[in-house]
C-alpha positions in Angstrom: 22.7 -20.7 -14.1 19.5 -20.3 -12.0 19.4 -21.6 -7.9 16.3 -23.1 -7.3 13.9 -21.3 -4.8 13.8 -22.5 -1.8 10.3 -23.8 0.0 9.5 -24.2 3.3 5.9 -25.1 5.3 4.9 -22.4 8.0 5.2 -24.9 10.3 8.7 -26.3 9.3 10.8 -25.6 12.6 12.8 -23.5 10.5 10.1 -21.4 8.9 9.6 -21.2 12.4 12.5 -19.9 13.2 13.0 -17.9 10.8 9.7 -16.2 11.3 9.8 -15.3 15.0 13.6 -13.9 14.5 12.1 -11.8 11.9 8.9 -10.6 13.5 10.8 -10.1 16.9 13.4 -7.8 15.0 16.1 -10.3 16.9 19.3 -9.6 15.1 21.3 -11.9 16.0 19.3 -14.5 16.4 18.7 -13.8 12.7 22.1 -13.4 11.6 23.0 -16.9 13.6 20.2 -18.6 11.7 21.6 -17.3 8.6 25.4 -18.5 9.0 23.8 -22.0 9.3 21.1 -21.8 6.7 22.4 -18.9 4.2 19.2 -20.5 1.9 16.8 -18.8 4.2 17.5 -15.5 3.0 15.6 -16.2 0.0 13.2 -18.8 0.8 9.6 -18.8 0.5 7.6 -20.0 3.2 4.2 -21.0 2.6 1.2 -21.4 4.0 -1.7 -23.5 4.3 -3.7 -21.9 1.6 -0.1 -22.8 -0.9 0.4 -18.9 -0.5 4.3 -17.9 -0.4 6.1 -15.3 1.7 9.6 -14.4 1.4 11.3 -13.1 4.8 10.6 -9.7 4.2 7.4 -10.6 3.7 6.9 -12.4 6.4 8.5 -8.9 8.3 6.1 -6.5 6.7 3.0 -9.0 6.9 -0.3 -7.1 8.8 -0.1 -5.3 10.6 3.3 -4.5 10.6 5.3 -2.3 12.5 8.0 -4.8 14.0 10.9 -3.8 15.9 14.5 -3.3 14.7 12.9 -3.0 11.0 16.0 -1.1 9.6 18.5 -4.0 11.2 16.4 -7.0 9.5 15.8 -5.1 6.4 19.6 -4.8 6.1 21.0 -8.3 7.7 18.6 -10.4 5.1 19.6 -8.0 2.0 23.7 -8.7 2.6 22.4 -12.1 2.6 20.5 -12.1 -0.9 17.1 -11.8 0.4 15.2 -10.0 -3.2 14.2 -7.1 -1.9 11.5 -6.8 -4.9 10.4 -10.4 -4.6 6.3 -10.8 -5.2 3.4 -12.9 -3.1 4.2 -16.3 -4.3 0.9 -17.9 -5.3 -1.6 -15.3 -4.7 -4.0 -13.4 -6.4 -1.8 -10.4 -6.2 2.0 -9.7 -6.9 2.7 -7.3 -4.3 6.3 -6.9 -3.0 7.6 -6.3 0.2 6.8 -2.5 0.1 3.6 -2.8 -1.2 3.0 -4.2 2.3 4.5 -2.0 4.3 2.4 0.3 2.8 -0.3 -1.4 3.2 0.1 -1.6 7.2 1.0 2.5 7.4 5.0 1.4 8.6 6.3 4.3 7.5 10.0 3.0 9.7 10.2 0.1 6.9 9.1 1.5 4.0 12.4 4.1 4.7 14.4 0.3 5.5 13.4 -0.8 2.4 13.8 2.1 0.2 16.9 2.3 1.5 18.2 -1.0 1.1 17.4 -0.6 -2.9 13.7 -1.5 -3.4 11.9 -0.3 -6.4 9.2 2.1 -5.3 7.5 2.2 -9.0 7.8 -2.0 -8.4 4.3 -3.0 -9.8 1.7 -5.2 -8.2 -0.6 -3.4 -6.1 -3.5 -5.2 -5.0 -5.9 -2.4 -5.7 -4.6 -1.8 -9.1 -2.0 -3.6 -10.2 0.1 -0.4 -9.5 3.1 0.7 -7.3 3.4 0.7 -3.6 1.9 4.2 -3.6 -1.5 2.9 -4.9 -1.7 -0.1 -2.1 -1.2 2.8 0.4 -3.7 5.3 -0.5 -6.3 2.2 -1.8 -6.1 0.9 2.2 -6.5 4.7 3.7 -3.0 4.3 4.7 -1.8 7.7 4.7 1.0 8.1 6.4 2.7 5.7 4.1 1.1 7.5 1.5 2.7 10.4 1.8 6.6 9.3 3.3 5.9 7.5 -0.6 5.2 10.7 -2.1 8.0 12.1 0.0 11.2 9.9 -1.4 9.8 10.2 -4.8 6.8 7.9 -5.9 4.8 8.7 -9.2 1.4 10.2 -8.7 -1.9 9.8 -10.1 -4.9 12.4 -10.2 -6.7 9.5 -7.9 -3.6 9.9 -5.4 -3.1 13.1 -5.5 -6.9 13.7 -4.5 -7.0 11.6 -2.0 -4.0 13.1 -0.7 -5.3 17.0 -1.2 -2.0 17.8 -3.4 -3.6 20.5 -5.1 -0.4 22.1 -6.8 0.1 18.8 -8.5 -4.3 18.4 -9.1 -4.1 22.3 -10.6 -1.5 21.8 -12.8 -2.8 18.3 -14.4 -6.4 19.8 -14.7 -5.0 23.1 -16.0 -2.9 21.2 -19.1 -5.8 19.3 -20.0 -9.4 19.4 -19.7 -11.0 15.9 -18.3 -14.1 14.3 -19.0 -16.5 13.9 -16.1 -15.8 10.2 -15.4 -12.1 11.0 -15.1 -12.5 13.3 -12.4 -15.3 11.2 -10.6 -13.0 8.7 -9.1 -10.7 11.4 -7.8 -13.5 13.4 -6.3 -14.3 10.3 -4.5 -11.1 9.6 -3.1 -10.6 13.6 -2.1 -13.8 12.6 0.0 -12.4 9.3 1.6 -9.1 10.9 2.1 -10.9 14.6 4.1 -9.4 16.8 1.4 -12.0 19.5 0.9 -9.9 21.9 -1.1 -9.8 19.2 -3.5 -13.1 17.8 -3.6 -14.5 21.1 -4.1 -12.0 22.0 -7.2 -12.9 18.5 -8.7 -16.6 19.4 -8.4 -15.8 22.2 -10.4 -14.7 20.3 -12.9 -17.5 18.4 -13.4 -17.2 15.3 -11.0 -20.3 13.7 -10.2 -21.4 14.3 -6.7 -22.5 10.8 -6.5 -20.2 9.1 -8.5 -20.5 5.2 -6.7 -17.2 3.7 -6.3 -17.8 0.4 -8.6 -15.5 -1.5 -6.0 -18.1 -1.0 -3.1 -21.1 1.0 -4.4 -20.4 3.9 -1.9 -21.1 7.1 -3.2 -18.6 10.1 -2.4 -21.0 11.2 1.0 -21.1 7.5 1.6 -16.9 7.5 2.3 -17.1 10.3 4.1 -19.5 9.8 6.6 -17.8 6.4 7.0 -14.3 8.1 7.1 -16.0 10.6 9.7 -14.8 13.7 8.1 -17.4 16.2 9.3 -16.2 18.9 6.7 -16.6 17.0 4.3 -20.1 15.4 4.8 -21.1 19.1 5.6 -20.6 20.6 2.2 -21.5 17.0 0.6 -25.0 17.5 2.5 -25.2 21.2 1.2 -24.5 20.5 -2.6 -27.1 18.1 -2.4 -25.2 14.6 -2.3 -27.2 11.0 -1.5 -26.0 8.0 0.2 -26.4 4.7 -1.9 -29.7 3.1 -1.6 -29.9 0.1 1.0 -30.4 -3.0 -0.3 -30.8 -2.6 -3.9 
């Protein structure tokens, strides 16, 4: 036997109220909303583009960082809220986590991890991936690494951008790459500041002006953007371009 989802419009008084308890991290006011309406818990409300957000959605939506996370996190879970529950009708399937990784709140990723989320839960926008992926895709690297800290699966892209180079080593050292495999990496070791990395990928064979095919920035394009002086320095020194303007 399978309950029905339930739907509500944004601007349904009690979306409404269920949204500002949430956002305001007003227990009580959440947990009396509940006791009348136990449905909410696992509602989708949605909004005027048809796109649905369940109520920990709606609590790690942009930019995040609400108060009394950890209290919401855990009243709407005892209540049946799906903790892994995607975007209802949008392009993505990102989860609850994936957002808060997405807005750098590290306080409800730990809510949410620790309530029984999935952090390998697939969906990322960037890359269909985990919640890891929508953090270090946005530049969001706090998140990034309290991911890395309770345990997420890496990639070489990840790591880079993160300047693990333990992890980097080892995976280059058990098998060589071909250039376009390290290219990407290179790149993000450039967005994310991570010199030790960039140069050990250069190494490797990564091209120095590998252009991201989501934005046609080339490695010294990111960093001068991501204003990591160190960086652009030795990009400038090795010879790195900018993409051309306009073509």
């Amino acid at each position: 036997m399978t309950t029905e989802t339930p739907r509500l419009r944004n601007h349904d008084p009690l979306a409404v109220e269920l949204t500002a308890a949430v956002k305001a991290g007003e227990a009580e006011r959440l947990r009396a909303l509940l006791a009348s309406h136990p449905e909410l818990a696992r509602c989708v409300v949605v909004d005027a583009k048809g796109g649905g957000r369940s109520p920990l959605h709606l609590l790690a939506d942009w930019p995040g960082h609400n108060p009394n996370a950890a209290a919401i996190v855990q009243i709407l879970a005892a209540a049946g809220a799906d903790l892994d529950a995607p975007a209802d009708a949008m392009w993505h399937r990102e989860t609850p986590l994936h957002w808060a990784a997405s807005s750098d709140d590290v306080a409800l990723i730990d809510a949410l991890l620790d309530a029984g989320a999935d952090l390998e839960h697939e969906g990322s926008s960037i890359d269909g991936g985990s919640p890891l992926s929508s953090a270090v895709g946005y530049g969001q690297w706090a998140a990034a690494r309290r991911l890395v800290e309770r345990g997420a699966r890496t990639a070489l892209w990840q790591e880079a951008a993160l300047g693990m180079m333990p992890e980097i080593v080892r995976r280059l050292e058990s098998a060589a790459l071909p250039a376009e495999e390290v290219s990407g990496p290179f790149w993000n070791a450039c967005r994310g500041g991570q010199l030790a990395a960039a140069k050990y990928l250069h190494e490797r064979g990564a091209d120095l002006n590998w252009p991201a095919p989501w934005s046609g920035q080339t490695p010294l394009d990111i960093a001068e953007q991501a204003e990591h002086r160190e960086v652009v320095a030795w990009l400038l020194e090795r010879g790195a371009t900018r993409a051309k303007q306009g073509s």
